[in-house]
N, C-alpha and C positions, 0 to 999 in steps of 0.2 A: 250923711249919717241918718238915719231910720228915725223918726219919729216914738216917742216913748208911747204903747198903746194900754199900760196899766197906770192910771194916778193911785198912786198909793198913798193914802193919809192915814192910815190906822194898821199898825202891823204889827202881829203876832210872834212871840218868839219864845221857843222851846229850848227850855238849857237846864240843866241839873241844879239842883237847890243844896251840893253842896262844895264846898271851894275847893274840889281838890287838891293837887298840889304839885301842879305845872303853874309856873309862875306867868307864863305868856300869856295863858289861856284864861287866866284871873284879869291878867291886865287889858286883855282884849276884850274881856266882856263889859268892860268900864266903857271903854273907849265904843265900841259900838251903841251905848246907849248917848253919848257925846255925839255922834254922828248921826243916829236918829233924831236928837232934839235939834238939829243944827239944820235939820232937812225938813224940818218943822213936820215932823211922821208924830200922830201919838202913837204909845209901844202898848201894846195891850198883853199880858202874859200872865204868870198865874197865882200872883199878889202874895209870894212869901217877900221875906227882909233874907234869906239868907242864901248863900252859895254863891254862881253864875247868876241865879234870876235875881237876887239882893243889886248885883255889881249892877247888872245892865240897868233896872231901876234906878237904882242912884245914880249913873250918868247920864242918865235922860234927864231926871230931877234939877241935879248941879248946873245942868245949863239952859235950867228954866223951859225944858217941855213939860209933855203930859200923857199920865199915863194912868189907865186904864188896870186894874186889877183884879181876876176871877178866880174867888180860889171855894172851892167844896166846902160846904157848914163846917162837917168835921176835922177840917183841918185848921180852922180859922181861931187859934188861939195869939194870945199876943206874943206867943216865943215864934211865932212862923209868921203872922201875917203883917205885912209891911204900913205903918199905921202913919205913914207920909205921902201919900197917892192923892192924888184930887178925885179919884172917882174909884170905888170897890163893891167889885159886884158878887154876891153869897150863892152859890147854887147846891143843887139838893146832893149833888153825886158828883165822881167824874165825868161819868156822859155828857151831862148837864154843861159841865165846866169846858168841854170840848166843843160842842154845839154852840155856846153863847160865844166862846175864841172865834169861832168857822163865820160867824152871823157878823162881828163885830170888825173884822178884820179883811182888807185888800189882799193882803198876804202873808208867807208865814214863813220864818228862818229857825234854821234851827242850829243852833251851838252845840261844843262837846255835851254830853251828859250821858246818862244812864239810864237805865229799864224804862222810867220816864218819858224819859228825851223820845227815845227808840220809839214807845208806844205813841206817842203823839204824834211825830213825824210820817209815822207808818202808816197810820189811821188818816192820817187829812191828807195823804197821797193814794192813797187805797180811792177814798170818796172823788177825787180828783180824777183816776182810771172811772172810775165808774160812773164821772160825769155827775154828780152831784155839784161838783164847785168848778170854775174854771181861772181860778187863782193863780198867780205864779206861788213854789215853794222852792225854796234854797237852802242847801245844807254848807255851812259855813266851815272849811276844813281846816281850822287853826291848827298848824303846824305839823301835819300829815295824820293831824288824828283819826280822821273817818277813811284813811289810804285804803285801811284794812276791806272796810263795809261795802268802800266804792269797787275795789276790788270784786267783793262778794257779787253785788250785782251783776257787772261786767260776763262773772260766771252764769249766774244764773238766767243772762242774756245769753250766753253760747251753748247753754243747754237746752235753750227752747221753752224755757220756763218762764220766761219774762220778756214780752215781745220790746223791741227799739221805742216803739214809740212810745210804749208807759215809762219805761227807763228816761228818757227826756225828758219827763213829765218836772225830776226833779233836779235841779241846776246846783252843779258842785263848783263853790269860787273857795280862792284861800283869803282876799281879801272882799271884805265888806262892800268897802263902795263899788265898788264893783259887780260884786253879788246885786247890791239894790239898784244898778244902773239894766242889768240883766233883767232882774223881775219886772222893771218897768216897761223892756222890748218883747217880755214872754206874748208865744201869742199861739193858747192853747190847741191842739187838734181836734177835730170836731168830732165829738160824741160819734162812737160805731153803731152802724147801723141797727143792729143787732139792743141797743141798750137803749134805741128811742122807740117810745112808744106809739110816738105819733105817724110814726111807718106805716104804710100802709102794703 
């Protein structure tokens, strides 16, 4: 068996701020913050109390890890921001809020969620193709949810619009430990030639 070539100790994780109403996918966002505290990861993500990001938080919490929370000034009232964290970080924007995740973080998962979810996952794989980070990232497919998206891609690989090798970039598990047994083997491809500067 391979060698794990990512240590991950501080990981990011994108999920919707509000509890929809799949019951699985509530109870699994509990359970995966139980699992990161258990793998002694701090969870860094984006410091509300409520939804998916509330669940994962309190199960890192309840089983005595630590976690890290970035959430935008303007969001930062006490109906949204989670006011039981050991460490919460304020920043001016979302940009902000994204950049301090990307800086603070080994890697990044991302759970069901919405416009959100999508926008952040998209953005720190995008910066990943373009060689800015060389992170592993995982999308977490609790219960066929993301079939549809994986799908999409899959197309947008057969049409020439999305070459193999950025599509790999991001690892689809349905279970967790697994996903972070993954990121730990990821072992990114090396920046194209074309996007280093130092080419001569």
């Amino acid at each position: 068996m391979s060698q794990p070539l990512n240590n991950i100790h501080n990981l990011a994780v994108f999920c919707a701020s509000s509890d929809g109403n799949d019951t699985e996918i509530y109870k699994t966002a509990y359970d995966i913050g139980k699992i990161i505290a258990h793998n002694n990861i701090r969870l860094v993500y984006g410091g509300s109390k409520l939804g998916l990001m509330g669940q994962v938080a309190k199960g890192v919490m309840d089983h005595d890890g630590k976690v890290t929370g970035v959430i935008p000034d303007f969001l930062k009232t006490k109906e949204v921001v989670h006011d039981g964290l050991d460490r919460l970080i304020t920043t001016n924007d979302m940009h902000e809020r994204k950049l301090t995740m990307n800086e603070l973080s080994d890697g990044f998962v991302a759970l069901p969620g919405g416009f959100g979810t999508f926008e952040e996952l998209f953005e720190i794989v995008t910066w990943a193709q373009l060689g800015l980070h060389r992170k592993p990232i995982g999308l977490l497919n609790i219960g066929g949810f993301y079939d549809d998206l994986v799908s999409m891609l899959h197309k947008m690989t057969s049409k020439g619009l999305l070459k193999q090798d950025n599509l790999d970039i991001l690892l689809v598990y349905d279970d967790f430990e697994q996903l972070l047994e993954e990121m730990r083997r990821f072992e990114p491809k090396p920046v194209p030639k074309w996007m280093n500067k130092n080419q001569t």
